[in-house]
C-alpha positions in Angstrom: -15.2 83.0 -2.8 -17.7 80.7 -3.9 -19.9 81.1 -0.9 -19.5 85.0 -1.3 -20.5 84.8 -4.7 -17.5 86.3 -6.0 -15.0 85.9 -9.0 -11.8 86.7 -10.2 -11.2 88.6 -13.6 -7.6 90.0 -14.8 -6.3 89.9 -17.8 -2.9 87.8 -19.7 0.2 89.2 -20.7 3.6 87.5 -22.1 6.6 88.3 -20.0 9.9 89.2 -21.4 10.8 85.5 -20.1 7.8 84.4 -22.6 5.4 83.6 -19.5 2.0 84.8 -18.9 1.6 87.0 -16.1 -1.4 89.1 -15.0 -1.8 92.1 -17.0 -0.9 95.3 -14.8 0.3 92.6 -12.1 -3.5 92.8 -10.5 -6.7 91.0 -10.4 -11.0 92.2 -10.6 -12.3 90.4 -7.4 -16.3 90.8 -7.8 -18.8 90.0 -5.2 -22.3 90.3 -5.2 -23.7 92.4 -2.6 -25.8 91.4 0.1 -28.7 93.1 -1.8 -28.3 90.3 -4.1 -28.5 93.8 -7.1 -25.4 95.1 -6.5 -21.5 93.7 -7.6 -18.7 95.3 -5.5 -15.4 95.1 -7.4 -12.0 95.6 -5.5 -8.9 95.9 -7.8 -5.9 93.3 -6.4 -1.9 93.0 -6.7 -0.8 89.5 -7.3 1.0 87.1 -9.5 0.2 84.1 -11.5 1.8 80.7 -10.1 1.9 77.3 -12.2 1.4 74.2 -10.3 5.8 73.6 -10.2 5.6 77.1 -8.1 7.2 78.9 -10.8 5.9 82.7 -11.3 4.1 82.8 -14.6 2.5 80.4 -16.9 4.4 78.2 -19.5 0.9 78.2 -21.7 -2.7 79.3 -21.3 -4.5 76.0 -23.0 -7.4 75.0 -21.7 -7.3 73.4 -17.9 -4.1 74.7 -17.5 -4.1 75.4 -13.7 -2.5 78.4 -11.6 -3.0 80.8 -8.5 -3.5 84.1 -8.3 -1.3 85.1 -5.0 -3.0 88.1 -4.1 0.0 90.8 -3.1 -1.9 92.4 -0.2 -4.5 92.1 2.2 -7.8 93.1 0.8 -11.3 93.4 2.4 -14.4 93.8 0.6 -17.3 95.8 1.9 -20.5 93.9 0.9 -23.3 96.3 0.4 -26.2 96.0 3.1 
């Protein structure tokens, strides 16, 4: 992603188990076209992972580290 100049966006939410999951369950992947002018957003399915493997985030502080699992395969058309 880094080499593609792209980045991931999505949003928090508390689950009824108290966890934080992914708002909507998806993700903003954003790439910068080719053009260098132009970002190319494709909306994602996933889920949030802590570091133990369990779905969902105990806490949000700072450094806390996670995945985002993406749900499905996804392929983003880079403008020319």
């Amino acid at each position: 992603m880094l080499q593609g100049k792209c980045g991931i966006n999505f949003g928090v939410v508390k689950n009824s188990a108290g966890r934080f999951d992914a708002e909507d369950g998806t993700a903003a992947i954003a790439c910068v076209g080719r053009d260098g002018k132009a970002l190319i957003e494709t909306i994602v399915p996933g889920v949030l992972v802590d570091s133990t493997g369990t779905m969902g985030l105990k806490n949000i502080d700072s450094g806390t580290q996670a995945f985002f699992l993406v749900q499905t395969s996804a392929r983003i058309a880079l403008v020319e």
